[in-house]
PASE-375581 format. One record per residue (C-alpha): x, y, z; residue number from 1; residue in three letters; chain. Coordinates in Angstrom, 3 decimals. Each point is the difference from the previous one (the first is absolute). Layout:
PASE-375581
[r [X; Y; Z]; NUM; ALA; A]
...
//
This chain:
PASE-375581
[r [-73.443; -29.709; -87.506]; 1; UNK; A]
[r [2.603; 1.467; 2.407]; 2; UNK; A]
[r [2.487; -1.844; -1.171]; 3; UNK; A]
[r [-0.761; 1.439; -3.481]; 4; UNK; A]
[r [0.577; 3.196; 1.167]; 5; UNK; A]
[r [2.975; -0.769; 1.906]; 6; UNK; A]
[r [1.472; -1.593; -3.143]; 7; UNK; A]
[r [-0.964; 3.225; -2.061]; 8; UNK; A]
[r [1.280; 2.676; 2.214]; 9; UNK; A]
[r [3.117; -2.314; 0.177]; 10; UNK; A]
[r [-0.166; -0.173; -3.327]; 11; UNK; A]
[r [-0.025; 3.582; -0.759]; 12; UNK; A]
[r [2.956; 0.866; 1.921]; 13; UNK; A]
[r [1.619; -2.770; -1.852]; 14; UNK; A]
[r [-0.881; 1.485; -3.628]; 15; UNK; A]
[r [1.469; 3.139; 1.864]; 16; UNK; A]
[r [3.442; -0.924; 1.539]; 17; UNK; A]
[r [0.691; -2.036; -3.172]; 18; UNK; A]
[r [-0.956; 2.863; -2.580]; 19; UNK; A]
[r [2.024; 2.339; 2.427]; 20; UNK; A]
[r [3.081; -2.506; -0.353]; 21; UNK; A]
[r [-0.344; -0.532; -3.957]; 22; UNK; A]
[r [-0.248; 4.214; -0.623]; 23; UNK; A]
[r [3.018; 0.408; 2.802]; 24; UNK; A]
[r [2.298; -2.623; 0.642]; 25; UNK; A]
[r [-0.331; -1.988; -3.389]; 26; UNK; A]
[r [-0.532; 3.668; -2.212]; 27; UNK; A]
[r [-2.967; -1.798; -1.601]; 28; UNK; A]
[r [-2.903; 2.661; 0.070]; 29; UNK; A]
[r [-1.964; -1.610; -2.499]; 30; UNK; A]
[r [-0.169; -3.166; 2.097]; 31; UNK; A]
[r [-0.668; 2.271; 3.194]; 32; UNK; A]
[r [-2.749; 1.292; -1.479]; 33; UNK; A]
[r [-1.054; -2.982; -1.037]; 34; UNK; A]
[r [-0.192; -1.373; 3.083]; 35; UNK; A]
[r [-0.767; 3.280; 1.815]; 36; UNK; A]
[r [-3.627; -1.025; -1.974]; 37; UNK; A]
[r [-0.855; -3.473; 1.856]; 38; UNK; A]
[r [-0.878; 1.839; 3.090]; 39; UNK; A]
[r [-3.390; 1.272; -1.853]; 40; UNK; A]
[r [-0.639; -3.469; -1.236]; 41; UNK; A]
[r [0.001; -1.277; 3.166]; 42; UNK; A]
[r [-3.066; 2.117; 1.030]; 43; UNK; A]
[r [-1.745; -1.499; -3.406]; 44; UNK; A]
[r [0.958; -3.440; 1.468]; 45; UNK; A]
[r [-1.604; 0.661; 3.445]; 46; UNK; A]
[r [-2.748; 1.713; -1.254]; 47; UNK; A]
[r [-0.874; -2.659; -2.040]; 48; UNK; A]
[r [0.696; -2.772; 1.986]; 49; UNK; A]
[r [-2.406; 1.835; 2.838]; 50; UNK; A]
[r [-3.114; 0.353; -2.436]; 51; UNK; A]
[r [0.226; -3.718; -1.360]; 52; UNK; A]
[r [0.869; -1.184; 3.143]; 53; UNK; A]
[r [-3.518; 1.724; 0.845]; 54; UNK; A]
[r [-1.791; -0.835; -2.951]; 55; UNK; A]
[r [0.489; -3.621; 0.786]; 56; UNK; A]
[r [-1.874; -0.043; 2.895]; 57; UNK; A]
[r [2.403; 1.268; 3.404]; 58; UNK; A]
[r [-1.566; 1.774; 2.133]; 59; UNK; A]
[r [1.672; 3.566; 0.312]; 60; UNK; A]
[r [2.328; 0.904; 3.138]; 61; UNK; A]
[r [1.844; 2.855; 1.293]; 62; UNK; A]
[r [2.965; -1.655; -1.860]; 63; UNK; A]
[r [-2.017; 0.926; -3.641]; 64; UNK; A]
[r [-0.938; 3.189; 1.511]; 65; UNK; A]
[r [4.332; 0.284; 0.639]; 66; UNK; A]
[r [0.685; -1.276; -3.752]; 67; UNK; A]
[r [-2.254; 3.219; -0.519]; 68; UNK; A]
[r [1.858; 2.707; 1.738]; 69; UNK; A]
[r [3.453; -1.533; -0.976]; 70; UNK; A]
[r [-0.726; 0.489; -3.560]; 71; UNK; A]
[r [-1.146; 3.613; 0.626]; 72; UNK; A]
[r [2.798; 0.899; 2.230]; 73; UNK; A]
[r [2.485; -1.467; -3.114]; 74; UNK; A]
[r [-2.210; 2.197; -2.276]; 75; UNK; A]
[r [0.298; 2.592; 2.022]; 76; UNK; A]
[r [3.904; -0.140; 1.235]; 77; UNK; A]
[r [1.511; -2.258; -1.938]; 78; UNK; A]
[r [1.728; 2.681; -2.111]; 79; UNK; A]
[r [1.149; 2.017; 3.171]; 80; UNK; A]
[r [1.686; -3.177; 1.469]; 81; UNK; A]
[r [1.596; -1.031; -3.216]; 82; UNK; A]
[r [1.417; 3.988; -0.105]; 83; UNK; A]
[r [1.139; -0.822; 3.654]; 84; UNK; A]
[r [1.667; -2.780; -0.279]; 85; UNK; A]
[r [1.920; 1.105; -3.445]; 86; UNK; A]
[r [1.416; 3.136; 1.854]; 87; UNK; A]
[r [1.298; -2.182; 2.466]; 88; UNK; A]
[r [1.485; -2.545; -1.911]; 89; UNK; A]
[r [0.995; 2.855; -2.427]; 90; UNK; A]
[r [2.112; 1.528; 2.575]; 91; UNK; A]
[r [1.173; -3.109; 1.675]; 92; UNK; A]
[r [1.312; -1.329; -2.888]; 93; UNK; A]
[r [0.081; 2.218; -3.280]; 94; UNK; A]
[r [1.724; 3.440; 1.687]; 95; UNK; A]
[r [-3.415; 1.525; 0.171]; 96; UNK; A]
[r [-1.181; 2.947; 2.248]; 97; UNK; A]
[r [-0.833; -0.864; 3.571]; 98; UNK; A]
[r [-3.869; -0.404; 0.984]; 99; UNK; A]
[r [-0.810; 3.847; 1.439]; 100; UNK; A]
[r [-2.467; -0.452; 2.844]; 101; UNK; A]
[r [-2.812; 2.362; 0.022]; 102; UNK; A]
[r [-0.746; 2.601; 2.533]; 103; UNK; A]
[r [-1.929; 2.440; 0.414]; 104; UNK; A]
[r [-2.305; 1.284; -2.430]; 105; UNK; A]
[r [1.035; -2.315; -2.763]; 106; UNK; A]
[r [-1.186; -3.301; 2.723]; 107; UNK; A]
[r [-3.152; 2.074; 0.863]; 108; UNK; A]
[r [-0.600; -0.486; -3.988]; 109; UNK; A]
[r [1.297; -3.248; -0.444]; 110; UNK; A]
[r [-2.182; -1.220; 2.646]; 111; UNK; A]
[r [-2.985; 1.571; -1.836]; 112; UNK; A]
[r [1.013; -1.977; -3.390]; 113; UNK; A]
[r [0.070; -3.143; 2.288]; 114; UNK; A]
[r [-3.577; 0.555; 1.269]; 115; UNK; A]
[r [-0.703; 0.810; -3.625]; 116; UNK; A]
[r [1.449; -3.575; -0.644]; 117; UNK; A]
[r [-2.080; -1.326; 2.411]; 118; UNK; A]
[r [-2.885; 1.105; -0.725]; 119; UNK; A]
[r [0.640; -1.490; -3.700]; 120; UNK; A]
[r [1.056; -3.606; 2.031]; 121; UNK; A]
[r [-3.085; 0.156; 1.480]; 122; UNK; A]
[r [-2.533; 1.351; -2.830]; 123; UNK; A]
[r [1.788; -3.059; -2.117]; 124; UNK; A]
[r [-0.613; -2.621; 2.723]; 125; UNK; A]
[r [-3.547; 0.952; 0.822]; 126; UNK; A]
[r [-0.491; -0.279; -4.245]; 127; UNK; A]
[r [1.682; -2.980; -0.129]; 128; UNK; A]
[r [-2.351; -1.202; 3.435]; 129; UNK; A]
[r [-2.963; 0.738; -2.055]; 130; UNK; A]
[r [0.466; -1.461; -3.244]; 131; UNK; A]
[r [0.683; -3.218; 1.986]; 132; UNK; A]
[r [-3.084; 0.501; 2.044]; 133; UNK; A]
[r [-1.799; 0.396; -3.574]; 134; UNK; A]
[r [1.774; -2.579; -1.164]; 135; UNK; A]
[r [-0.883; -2.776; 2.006]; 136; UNK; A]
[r [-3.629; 1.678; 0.311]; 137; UNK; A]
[r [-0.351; -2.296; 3.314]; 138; UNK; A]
[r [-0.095; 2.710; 2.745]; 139; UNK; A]
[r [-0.320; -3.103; 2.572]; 140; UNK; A]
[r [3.545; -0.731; -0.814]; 141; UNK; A]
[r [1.381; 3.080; -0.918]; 142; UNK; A]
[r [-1.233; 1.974; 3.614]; 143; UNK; A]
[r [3.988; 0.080; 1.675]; 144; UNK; A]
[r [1.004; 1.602; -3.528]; 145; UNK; A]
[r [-1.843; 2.715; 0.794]; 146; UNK; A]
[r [1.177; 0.494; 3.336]; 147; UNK; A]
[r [3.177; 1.098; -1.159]; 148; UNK; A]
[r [-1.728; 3.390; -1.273]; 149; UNK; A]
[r [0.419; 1.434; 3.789]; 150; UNK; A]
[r [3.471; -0.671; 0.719]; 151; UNK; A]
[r [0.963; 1.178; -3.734]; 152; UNK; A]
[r [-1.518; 3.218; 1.678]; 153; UNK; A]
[r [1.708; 0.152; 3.225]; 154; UNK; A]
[r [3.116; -0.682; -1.972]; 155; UNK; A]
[r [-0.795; 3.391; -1.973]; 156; UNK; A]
[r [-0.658; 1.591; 3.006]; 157; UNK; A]
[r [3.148; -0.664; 1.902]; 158; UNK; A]
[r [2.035; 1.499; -3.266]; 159; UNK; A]
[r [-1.788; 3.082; 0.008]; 160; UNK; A]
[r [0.284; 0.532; 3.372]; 161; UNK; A]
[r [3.809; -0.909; -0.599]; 162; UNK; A]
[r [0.546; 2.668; -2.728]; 163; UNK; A]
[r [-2.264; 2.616; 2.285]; 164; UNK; A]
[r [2.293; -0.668; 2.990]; 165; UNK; A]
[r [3.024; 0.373; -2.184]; 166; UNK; A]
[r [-1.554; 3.385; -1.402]; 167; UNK; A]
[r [-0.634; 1.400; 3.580]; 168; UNK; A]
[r [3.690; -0.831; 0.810]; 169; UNK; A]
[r [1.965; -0.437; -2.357]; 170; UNK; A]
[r [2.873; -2.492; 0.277]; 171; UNK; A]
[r [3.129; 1.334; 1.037]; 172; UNK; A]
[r [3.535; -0.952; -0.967]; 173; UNK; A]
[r [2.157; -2.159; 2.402]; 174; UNK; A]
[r [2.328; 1.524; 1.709]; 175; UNK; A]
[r [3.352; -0.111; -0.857]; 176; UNK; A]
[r [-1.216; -1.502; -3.419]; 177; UNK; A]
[r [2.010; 1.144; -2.625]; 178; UNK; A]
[r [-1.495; 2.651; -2.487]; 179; UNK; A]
[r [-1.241; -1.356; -3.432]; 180; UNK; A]
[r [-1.717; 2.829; -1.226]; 181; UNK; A]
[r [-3.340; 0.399; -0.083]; 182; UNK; A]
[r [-1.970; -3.251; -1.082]; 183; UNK; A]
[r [-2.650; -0.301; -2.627]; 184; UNK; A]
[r [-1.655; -3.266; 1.209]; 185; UNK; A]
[r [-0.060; -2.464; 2.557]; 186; UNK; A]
[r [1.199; -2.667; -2.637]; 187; UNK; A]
//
């Protein structure tokens, strides 16, 4: 199972660098695009993969529990990191604007969409726990599934108290970092 989702979050970055290089360095966009849309497929795969594998008798580990929160994290960020990575590669190698890195008010708020996010990762993972539990309908071998329901939580917590922090003091510019005007998001 781990290597599963080793080979998917691999894979995603894949589906990303190459629809990157078809849209910029080959001027392809349709082919970008089209390859910009195996990352979601590969959360199909894996989520599919984890409730046969189930099904069929395994008895459930933190690794399913893993498969779980992966696809709700790629849910949940999956679009952010694809916006990420395109302004980078944009501006590395199209003549695109330079990333702007947030401060301030505008990282106060773009640490409250991330918790946001989070939240969504982890409401889609605990969904996705549970409709395996009720899938398999054996609670005897479903039990560490379950356990992943706490951590998803602690996970939440930590980002809230992340955006809180960041809303109590805001995050300052470097010093001596160059003036970009004033940024509208993190990404």
């Amino acid at each position: 199972m781990l290597a599963l989702i080793a080979a998917c979050e691999v894979g995603f970055w894949v589906a990303v660098l190459a629809g990157l290089t078809a849209r910029y360095l080959l001027r392809a966009p349709r082919a970008g695009l089209a390859l910009l849309a195996v990352a979601p497929v590969l959360d199909l795969v894996l989520l599919a993969a984890t409730a046969v594998h189930l099904r069929g008798g395994a008895v459930a580990t933190w690794h399913h529990g893993l498969a779980a929160a992966y696809v709700g994290v790629s849910l949940a960020y999956g679009h952010r990191l694809v916006h990420w990575a395109d302004v980078r590669f944009a501006h590395r190698f199209a003549g695109g604007p330079a990333p702007v890195r947030a401060t301030g008010w505008a990282y106060a708020r773009a640490c409250w969409a991330d918790a946001a996010r989070t939240a969504l990762a982890a409401a889609v993972a605990a969904g996705i726990v549970l409709c395996l539990v009720a899938l398999v309908g054996a609670p005897e071998r479903t039990r560490a599934l379950l356990d992943v329901l706490p951590v998803l939580g602690v996970v939440c917590a930590v980002d809230l108290l992340w955006a809180v922090s960041y809303t109590v003091w805001p995050k300052r510019e470097r010093a001596g970092a160059p003036d970009r005007g004033t940024p509208a998001a993190l990404g």
